[in-house]
C-alpha positions as CSV (number, residue, x, y, z in Angstrom):
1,X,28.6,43.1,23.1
2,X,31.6,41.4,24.8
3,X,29.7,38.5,25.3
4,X,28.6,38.0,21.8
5,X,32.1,38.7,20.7
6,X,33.1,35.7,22.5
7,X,30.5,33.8,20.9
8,X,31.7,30.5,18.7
9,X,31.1,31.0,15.0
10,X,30.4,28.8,11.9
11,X,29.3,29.5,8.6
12,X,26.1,28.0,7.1
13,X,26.2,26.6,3.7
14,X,25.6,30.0,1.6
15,X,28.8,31.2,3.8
16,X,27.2,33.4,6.1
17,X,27.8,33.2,9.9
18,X,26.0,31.4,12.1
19,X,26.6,30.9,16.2
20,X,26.8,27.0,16.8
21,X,25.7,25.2,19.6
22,X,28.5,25.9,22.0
23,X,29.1,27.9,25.2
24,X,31.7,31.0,25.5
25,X,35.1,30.4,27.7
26,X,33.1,32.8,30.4
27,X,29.8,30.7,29.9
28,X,31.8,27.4,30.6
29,X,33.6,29.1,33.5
30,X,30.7,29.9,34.9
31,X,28.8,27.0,34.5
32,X,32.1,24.8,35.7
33,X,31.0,26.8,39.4
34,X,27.6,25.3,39.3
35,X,28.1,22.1,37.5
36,X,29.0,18.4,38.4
37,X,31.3,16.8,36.2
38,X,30.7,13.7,34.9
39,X,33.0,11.3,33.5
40,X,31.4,8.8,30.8
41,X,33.3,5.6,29.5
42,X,33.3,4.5,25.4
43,X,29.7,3.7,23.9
44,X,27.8,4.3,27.6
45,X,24.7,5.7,27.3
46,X,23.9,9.4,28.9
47,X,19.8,8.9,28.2
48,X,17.6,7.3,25.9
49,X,15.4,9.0,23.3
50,X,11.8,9.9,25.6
51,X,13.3,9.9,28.6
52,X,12.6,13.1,30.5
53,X,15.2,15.3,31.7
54,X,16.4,18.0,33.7
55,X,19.8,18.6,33.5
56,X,21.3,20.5,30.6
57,X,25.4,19.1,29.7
58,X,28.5,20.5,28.2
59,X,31.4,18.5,27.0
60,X,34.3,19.3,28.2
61,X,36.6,16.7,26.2
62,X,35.9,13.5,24.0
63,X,32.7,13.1,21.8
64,X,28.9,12.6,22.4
65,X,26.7,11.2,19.7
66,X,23.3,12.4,19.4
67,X,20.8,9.4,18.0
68,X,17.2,11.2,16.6
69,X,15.7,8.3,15.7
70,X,15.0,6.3,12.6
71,X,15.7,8.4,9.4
72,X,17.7,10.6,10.9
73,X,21.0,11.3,10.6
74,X,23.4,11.0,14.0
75,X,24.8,14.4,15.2
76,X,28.4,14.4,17.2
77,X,29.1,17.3,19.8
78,X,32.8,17.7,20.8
79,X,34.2,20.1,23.5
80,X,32.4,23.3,24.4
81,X,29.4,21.7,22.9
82,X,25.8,21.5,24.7
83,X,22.8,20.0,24.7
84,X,19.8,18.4,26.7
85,X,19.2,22.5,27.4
86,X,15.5,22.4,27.4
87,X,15.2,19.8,30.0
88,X,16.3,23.6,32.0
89,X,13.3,25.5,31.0
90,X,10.2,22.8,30.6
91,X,9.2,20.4,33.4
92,X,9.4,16.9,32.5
93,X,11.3,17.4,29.3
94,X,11.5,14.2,26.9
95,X,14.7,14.1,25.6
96,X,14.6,14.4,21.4
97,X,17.8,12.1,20.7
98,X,19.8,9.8,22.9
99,X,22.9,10.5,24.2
100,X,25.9,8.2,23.8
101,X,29.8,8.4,24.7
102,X,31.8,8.2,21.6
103,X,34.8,7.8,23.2
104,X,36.0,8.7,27.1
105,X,34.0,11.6,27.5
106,X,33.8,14.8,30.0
107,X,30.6,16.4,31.1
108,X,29.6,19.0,32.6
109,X,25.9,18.5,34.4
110,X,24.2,21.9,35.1
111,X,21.0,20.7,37.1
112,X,17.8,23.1,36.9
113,X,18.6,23.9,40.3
114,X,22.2,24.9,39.8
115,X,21.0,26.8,37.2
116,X,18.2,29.1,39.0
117,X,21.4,29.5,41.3
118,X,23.7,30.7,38.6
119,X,20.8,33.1,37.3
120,X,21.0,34.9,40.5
121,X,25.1,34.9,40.5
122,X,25.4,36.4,36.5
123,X,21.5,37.1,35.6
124,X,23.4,38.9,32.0
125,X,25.4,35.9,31.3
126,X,22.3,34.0,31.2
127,X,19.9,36.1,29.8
128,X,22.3,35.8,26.9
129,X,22.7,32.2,26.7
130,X,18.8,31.8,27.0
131,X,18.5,34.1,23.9
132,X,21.0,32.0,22.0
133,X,19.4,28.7,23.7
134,X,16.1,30.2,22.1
135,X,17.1,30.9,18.5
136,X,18.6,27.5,18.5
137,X,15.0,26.3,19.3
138,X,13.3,28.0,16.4
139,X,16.3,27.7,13.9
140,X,15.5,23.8,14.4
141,X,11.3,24.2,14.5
142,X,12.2,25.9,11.4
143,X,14.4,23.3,9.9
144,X,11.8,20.7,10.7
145,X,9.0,22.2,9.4
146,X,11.5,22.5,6.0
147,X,12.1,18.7,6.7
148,X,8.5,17.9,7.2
149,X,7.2,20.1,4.4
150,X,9.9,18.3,2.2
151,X,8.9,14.6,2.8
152,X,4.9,15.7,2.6
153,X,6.2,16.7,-1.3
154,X,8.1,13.3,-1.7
155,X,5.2,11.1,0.4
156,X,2.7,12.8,-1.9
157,X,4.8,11.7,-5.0
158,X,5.3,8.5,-3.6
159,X,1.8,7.7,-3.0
160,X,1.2,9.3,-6.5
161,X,3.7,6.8,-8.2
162,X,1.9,3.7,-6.2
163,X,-1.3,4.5,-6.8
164,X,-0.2,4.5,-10.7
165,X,1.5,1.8,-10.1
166,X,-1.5,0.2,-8.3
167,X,-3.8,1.2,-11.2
168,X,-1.4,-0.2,-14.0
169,X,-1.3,-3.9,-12.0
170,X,-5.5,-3.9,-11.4
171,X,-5.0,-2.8,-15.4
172,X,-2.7,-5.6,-16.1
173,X,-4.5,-8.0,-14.4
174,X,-8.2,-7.5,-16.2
175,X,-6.0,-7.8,-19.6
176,X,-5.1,-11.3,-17.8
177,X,-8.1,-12.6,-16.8
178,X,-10.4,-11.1,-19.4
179,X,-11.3,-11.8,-22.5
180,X,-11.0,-8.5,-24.8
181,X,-14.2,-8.9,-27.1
182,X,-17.2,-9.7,-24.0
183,X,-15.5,-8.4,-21.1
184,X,-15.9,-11.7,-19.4
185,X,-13.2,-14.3,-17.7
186,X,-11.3,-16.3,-20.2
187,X,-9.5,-19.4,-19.4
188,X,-7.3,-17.7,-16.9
189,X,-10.2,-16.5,-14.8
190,X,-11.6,-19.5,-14.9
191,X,-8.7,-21.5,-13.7
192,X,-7.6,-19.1,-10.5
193,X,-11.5,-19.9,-10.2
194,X,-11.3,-23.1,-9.8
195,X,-8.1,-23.0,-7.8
196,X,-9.8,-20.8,-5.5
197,X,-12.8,-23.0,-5.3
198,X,-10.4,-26.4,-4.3
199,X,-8.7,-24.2,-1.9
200,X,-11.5,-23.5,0.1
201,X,-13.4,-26.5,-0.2
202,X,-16.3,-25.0,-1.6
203,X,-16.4,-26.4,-5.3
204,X,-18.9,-25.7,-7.8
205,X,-22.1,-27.5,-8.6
206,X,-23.2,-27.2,-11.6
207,X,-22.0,-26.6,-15.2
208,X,-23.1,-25.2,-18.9
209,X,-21.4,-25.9,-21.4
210,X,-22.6,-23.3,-24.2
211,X,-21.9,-23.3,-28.2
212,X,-23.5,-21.2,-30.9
213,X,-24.9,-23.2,-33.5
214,X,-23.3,-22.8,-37.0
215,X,-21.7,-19.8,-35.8
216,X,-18.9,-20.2,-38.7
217,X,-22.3,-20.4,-41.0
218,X,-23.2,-16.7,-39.7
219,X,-19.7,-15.3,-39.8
220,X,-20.0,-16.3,-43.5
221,X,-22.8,-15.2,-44.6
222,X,-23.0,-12.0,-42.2
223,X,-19.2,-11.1,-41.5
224,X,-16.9,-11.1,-38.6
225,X,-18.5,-8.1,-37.2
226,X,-21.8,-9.9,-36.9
227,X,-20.3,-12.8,-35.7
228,X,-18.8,-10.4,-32.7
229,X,-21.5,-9.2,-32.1
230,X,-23.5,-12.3,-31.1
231,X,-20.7,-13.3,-29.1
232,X,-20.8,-10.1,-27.0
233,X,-24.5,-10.0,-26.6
234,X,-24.4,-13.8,-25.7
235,X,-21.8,-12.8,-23.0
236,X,-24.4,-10.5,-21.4
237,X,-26.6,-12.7,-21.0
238,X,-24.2,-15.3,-19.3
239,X,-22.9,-12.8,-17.0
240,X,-26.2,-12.1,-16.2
241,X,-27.1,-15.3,-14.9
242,X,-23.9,-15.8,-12.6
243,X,-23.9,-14.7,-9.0
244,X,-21.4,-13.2,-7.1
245,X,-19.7,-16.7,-6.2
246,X,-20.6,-18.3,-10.1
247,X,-18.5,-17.6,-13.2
248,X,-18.9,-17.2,-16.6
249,X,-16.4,-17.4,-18.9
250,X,-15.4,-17.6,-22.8
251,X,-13.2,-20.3,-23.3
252,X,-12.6,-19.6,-27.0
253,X,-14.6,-18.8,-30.0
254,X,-17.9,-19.5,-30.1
255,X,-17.4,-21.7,-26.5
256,X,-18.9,-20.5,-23.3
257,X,-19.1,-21.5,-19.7
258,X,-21.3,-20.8,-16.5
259,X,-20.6,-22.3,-13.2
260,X,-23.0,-22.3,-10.6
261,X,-21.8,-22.4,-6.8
262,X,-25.1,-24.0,-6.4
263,X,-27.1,-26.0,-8.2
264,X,-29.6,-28.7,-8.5
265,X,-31.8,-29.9,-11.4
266,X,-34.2,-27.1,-10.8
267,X,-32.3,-24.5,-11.3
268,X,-29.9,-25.6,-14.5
269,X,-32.5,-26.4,-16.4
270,X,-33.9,-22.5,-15.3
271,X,-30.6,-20.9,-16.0
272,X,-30.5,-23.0,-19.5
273,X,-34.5,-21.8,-20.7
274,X,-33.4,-18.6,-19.3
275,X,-30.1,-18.7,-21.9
276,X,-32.1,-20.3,-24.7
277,X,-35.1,-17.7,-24.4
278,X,-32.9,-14.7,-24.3
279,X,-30.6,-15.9,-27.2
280,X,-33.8,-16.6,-29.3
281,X,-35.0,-12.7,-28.2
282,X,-31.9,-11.4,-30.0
283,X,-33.5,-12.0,-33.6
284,X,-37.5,-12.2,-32.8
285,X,-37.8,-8.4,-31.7
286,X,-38.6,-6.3,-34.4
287,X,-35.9,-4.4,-36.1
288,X,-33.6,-6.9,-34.5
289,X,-29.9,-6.9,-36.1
290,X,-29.4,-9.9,-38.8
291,X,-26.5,-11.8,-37.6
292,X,-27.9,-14.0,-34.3
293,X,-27.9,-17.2,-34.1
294,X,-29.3,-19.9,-31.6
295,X,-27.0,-21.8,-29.2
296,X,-26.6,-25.3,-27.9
297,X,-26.0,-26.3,-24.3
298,X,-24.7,-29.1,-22.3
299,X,-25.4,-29.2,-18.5
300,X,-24.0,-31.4,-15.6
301,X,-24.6,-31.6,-11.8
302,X,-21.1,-32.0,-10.5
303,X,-20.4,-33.0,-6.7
304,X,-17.3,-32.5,-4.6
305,X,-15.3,-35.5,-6.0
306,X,-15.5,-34.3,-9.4
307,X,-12.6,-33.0,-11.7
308,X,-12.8,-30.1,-13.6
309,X,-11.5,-32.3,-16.7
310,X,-14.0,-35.4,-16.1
311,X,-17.4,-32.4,-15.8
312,X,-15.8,-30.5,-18.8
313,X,-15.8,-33.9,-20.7
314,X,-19.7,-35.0,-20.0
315,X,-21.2,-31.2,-20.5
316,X,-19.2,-31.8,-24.1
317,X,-20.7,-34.9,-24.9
318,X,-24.2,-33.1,-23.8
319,X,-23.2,-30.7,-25.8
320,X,-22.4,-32.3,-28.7
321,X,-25.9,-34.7,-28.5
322,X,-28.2,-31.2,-28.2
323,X,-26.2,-30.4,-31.5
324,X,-26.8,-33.7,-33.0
325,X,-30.8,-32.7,-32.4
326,X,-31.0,-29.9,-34.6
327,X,-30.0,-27.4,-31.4
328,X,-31.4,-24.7,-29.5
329,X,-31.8,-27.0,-27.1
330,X,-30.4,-28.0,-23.7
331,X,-29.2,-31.8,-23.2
332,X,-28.2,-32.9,-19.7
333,X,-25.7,-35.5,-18.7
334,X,-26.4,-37.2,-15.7
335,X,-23.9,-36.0,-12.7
């Protein structure tokens, strides 16, 4: 029990008492019989984080600061302190922290074999220290695990907060690039489409430019929510017909677009009877919903040197003749 009395004592933050990390006057006495003192200079390093060690050290005077590692706070030892203790009891220790002088400092070095010599010199003294060497141990497993268990919580509510985060700009972004009534690509969509397309030199062939005949007609004579609803159907059939590297997009109103990666004669003039014959479907099944109407549609072989603005202009004036011939139809313009 003299020994303990002579123990160094703190006082946690609820007040109650707590032995610190420091050896006794008859600890340091002792150890001063085994130890070689070591005399370290302002900011020189004593180890490295990972190094392995086997020396345990006590500072006699000045300041050592203790350096965990990223996230971690810096701890300073002053006189009587110790540390570098398990480097004693486990082969090849890897220090936890690195060790720097804060100031001139004063150490004493107790090697492992010093101290299987001191054992057999004071066996009680150190069955003592080893106890409180011990508890200091699993007082700081048990403040890691508190540590650990406490940034799992705020990792978890972290990685909660960017997956909402994550969700609510994938969210964002389909309100950008899609238009609200079909669910298709609007003129956003189709512009970072085209972008994309320039970028990596691999531009679009084909074009079809698609208008529902006297669409204002049906909205008129059937209402708005007729009119929607050809123009929703109509976009399942476009999206239908585009690939994974194609589009199709509603540029406004009654308006549509397809592009096709690739294309030749063949297979616009397939996409287009495809278009035409499932448009046509909409009001020759039976019990078919009043409120369809046929659609019109411009196509253009485009090549490499093309601009959107100059293919977008001759799938219009296709357009605009397949109108002119009653429509229903498709009406090329030569690429």
């Amino acid at each position: 029990m003299a020994l303990q009395a002579e123990l160094p004592v703190g006082s946690t933050a609820t007040g109650g008492a707590v032995r610190r990390a420091q050896v006794s006057a008859m600890e340091c006495a002792l150890f001063a019989q085994f130890g070689r003192r070591r005399i370290l200079t302002t900011d020189e390093v004593l180890f490295q984080r990972g190094d392995t060690g086997s020396s345990m050290f006590i500072v006699i005077s000045g300041a050592i600061s203790l350096d965990f590692g990223p996230g971690q706070a810096p701890k300073q030892l002053g006189a009587n302190d110790f540390f570098g203790e398990l480097g004693l009891l486990i082969d090849s220790h890897s220090r936890s922290s690195a060790a720097r002088a804060c100031c001139t400092t004063e150490l004493l070095e107790v090697s492992c074999a010093s101290f299987h010599r001191l054992i057999d010199q004071d066996p009680a003294t150190v069955v003592f220290f080893l106890r409180r060497t011990l508890w200091r141990v699993v007082s700081s497993e048990q403040r890691l695990i508190s540590q650990l268990s406490r940034r799992n919580e705020e990792l978890e509510v972290a990685l909660g907060n960017l997956y909402s985060a994550s969700h609510e700009l994938q969210h964002t972004r389909e309100l950008i690039y899609t238009d609200d009534l079909t669910g298709m690509g609007n003129r956003r969509a189709l512009t970072v489409y085209l972008q994309n397309a320039h970028r990596s030199d691999r531009r679009p062939q084909g074009l079809l430019l698609i208008d529902c005949d006297d669409f204002k007609g049906l909205n008129d004579s059937q209402g708005h929510l007729a009119g929607d609803h050809m123009l929703q159907c109509l976009g399942r059939v476009l999206t239908s017909v585009a690939g994974k590297d194609d589009i199709a997009c509603r540029l406004g109103g009654d308006e549509f677009c397809v592009l096709l990666q690739e294309a030749d004669p063949e297979r616009l003039a397939r996409v287009a009877g495809f278009i035409l014959e499932a448009v046509r479907g909409l009001v020759a099944f039976p019990g078919a919903m009043p409120g369809a109407c046929s659609v019109s549609i411009g196509l253009v072989l485009m090549d490499g040197r093309d601009h959107w603005n100059d293919a977008y202009s001759r799938a219009d004036s296709a357009l605009y003749e397949a109108k002119r011939l009653g429509g229903g139809r498709m009406q090329w313009t030569p690429g």
